[in-house]
N, C-alpha and C positions, 0 to 999 in steps of 0.2 A: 189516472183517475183516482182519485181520492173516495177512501172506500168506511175509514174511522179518522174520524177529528175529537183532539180533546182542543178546547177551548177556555184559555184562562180556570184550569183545572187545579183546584188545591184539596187538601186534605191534611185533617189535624185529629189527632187523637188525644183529648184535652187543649193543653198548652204547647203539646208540643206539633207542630208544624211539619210532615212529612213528605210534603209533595206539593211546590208553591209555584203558582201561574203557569201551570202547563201546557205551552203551542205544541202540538205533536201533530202530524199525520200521518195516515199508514194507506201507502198505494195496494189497491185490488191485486191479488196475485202476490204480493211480496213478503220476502221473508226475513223482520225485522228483527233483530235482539235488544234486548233493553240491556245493559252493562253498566255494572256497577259497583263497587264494593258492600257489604251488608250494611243494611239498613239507608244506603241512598235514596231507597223510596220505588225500586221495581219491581217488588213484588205487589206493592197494595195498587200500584199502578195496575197491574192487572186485574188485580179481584175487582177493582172498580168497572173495569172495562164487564169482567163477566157477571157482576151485580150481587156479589159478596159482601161487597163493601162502598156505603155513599161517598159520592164527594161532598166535601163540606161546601163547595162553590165550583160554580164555571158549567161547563156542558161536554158532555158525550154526544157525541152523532157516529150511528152508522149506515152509510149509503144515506146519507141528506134526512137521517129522524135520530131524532132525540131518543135515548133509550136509558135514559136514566129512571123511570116511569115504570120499564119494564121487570117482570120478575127475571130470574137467570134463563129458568126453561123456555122463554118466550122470547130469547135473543139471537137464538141460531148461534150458539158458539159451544166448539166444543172444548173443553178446559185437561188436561195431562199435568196433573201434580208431580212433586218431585220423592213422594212415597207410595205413587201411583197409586190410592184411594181403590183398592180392587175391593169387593163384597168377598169375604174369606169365607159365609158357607153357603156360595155359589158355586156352580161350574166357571170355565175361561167362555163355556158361549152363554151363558145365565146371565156373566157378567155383560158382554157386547148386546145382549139382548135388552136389557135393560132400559136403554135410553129410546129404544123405538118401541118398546111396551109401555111407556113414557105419555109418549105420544099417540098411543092409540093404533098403532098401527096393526094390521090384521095379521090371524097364529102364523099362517102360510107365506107370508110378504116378511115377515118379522125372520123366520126359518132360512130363506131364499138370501136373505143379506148377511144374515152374521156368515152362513156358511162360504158364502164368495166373500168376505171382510177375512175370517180367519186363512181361507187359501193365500188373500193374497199378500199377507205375514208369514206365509210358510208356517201355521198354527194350527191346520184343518184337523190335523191328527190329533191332535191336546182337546178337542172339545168339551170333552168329559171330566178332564181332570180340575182339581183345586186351585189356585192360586198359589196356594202354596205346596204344591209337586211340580213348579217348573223354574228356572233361573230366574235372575236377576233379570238378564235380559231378553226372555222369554216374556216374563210378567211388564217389561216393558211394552213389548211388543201389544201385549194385549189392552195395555192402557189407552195407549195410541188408537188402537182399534176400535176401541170404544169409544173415543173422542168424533171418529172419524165418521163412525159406521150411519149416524143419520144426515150425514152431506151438510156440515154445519157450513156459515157462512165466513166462521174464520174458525182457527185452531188457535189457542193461547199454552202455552209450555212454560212452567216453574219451575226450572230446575230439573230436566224428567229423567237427565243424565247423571246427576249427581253422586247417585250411589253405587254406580258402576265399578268395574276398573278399568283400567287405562284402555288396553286394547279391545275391552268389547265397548268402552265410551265412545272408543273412534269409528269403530264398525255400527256404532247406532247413528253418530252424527251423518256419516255420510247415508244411510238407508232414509232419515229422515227427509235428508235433501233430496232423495231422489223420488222419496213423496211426494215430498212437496213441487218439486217440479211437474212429477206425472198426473196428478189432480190438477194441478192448479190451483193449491189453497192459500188463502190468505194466514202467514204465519207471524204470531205474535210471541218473543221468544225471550223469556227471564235465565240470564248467565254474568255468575262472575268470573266466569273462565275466560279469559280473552282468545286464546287459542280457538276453542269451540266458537265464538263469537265471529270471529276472523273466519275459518273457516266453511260458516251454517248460512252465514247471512248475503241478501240484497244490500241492506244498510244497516247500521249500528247505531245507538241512540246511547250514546256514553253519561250516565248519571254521577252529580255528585249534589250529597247532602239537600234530597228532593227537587234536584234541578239540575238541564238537560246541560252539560257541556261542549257537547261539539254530536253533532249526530252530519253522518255521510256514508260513504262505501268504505269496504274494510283496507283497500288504497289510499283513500285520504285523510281517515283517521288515524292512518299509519304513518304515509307519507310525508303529512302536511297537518299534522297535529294543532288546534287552534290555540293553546293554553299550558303550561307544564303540568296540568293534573292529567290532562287526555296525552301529554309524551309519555308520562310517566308511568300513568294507568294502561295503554297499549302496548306490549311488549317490554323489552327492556329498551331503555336508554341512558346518555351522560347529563346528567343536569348540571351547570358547568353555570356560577357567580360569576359574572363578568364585567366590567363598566363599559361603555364605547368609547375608543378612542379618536376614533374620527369616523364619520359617515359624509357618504353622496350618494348621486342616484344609482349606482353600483352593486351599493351595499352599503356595512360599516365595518370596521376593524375591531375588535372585542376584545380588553385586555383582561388573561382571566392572574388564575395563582400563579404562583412561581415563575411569574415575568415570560409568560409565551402570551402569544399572539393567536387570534381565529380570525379567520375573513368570514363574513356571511353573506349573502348574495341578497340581490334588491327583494324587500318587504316592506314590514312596518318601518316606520318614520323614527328614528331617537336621535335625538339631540347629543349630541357630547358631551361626558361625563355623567351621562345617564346609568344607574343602576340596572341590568339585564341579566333576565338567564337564558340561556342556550342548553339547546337539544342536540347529542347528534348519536344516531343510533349506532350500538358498539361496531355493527357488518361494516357500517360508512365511515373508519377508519382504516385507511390504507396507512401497511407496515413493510417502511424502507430500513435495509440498512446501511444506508451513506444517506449522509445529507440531500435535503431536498430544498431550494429555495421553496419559504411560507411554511415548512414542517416544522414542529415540535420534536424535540429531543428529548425521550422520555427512557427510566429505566425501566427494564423488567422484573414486576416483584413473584409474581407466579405467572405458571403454566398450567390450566385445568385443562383435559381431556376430558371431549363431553359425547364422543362417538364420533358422531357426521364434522364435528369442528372441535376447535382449541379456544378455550376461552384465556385470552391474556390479563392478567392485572399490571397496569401500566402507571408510573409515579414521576413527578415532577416537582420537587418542592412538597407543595401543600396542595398540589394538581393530583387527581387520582383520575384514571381513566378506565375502563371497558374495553377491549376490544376485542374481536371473531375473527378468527384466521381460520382459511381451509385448511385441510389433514394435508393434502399436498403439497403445502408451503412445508420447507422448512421452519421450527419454529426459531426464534430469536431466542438466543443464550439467556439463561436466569440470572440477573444483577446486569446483565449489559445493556447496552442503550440500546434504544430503538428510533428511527426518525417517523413522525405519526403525518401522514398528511390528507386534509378534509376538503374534499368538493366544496365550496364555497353553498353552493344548491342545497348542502344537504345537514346545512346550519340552519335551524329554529330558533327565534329568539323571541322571547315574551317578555313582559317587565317584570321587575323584580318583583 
């Protein structure tokens, strides 16, 4: 069920063009991320949706009404900035109280919610204290909490991870999810992290330069990448010049540097002697050492240790590769050759 539609949605601030003809929708219950490098256009995407900021054209709908009209307080949304926006000479329940004293709601009804809202952050005990007497992700916590505490009809998130570090980033993303599954909120989610994105998300809405380039599940954005800015942008991969040297319904055969050869499995259509680039993620090279018919014979220029794997740098001519070995492989000698060989399936080709 279709819960927010943007419709031929742009925005411009003067001349310059930040967000142009945008088809979006976000299903009831799901938890989307918007992905993008800075300034692709995901954050104003949001302040528009929460009434920050106009669109210059198109329409917002949520749940089948226009809400472009409306002020912010009158949208039912609650917004988690990514410097979490807390009142510093409040308390942490001052703050959650806030948005239902907003609204009108009564002393006794107002009391009853923040204090089952901070229990169930593990925050009950902090009530009293400032903002600034608790962590980083503490003060997260209470962000969230505030966004949450008057039963908004979606949650919109800027960034709310950003400032973290590593290991309590990861420990929020996963609490998040498990909000957001146990409400059932509709989550609208601003990250250039791809990880965190992979990770958080229903679906991925991958931006580039105020437009959507490929949006699906974090499987098929991964997997099945539509373009080399979404291979490229999602994890790591080989972006590999190629021409075709022959194609059928097959596949085609792709000749790239240094006179090696890739097969790629049935896709898009190219003609022969078509300019191509190919995708193929470092994992989805498999490393023989003897010859394999269809393998590339490549040498080893380094061996990085990355903990859970080995990252190899692999060279062929003017060919340079990527490639993930498990810690249980042994690894392939340094300056030796290696024989590389690629699932046909797990070749992405786009045009040049």
């Amino acid at each position: 069920m279709t819960f927010i539609r943007f419709q031929d949605v742009s925005k411009s601030f003067g001349q310059t063009r930040v967000v142009e003809n945008l088809d979006l929708d976000v299903e009831k219950g799901e938890f989307l991320s918007l992905l993008g490098p800075s300034g692709s256009g995901k954050t104003t995407i949001l302040m528009m949706l929460a009434g920050f900021e106009d669109a210059t054209s198109g329409t917002i709908l949520m749940d089948g009404e226009r809400i472009q009209d409306l002020p912010p307080h009158r949208r039912g949304i609650g917004v988690v900035f990514q410097n979490y926006a807390l009142f510093p000479h409040m308390t942490i329940a001052e703050n959650v109280a806030f948005p239902l004293q907003m609204r009108g709601l009564a002393k006794a009804e107002v009391g009853t919610r923040v204090g089952r809202a901070l229990e169930r952050v593990r925050l009950g005990h902090l009530g009293d204290r400032r903002p600034d007497q608790l962590s980083g992700g503490q003060q997260q916590r209470v962000a969230l909490t505030r966004a949450l505490v008057f039963e908004p009809k979606v949650v919109l998130m800027d960034e709310p991870l950003g400032a973290l570090d590593k290991q309590l980033r990861e420990e929020m993303q996963l609490e998040i999810r498990e909000l957001h599954r146990r409400l059932g909120l509709t989550v609208v989610f601003v990250t250039h992290d791809q990880g965190e994105a992979l990770t958080m998300s229903n679906r991925i809405a991958i931006f580039d330069r105020g437009r959507i380039s490929q949006v699906g599940t974090a499987t098929e954005v991964y997997d099945h990448p539509e373009n080399a800015f979404v291979a490229q942008f999602i994890g790591e991969t080989n972006l590999l010049r190629a021409t075709v040297a022959a194609a059928d319904a097959d596949g085609a055969v792709l000749a790239l540097a240094g006179g090696a050869e890739l097969r790629a499995g049935p896709g898009r259509a190219f003609r022969p002697g078509s300019a191509v680039t190919a995708s193929v993620r470092p994992e989805r090279l498999h490393l023989h050492a003897a010859p394999r018919p269809g393998a590339i014979e490549a040498r080893v220029d380094d061996v990085v240790y990355q903990g859970d794997h080995l990252r190899l740098h692999l060279s062929r001519g003017d060919l340079s590769l990527i490639a993930r070995a498990e810690r249980r492989q042994a690894p392939p000698a340094l300056g030796g050759p290696v024989h590389v060989a690629v699932d046909p399936a797990d070749v992405a080709v786009f045009p040049a």
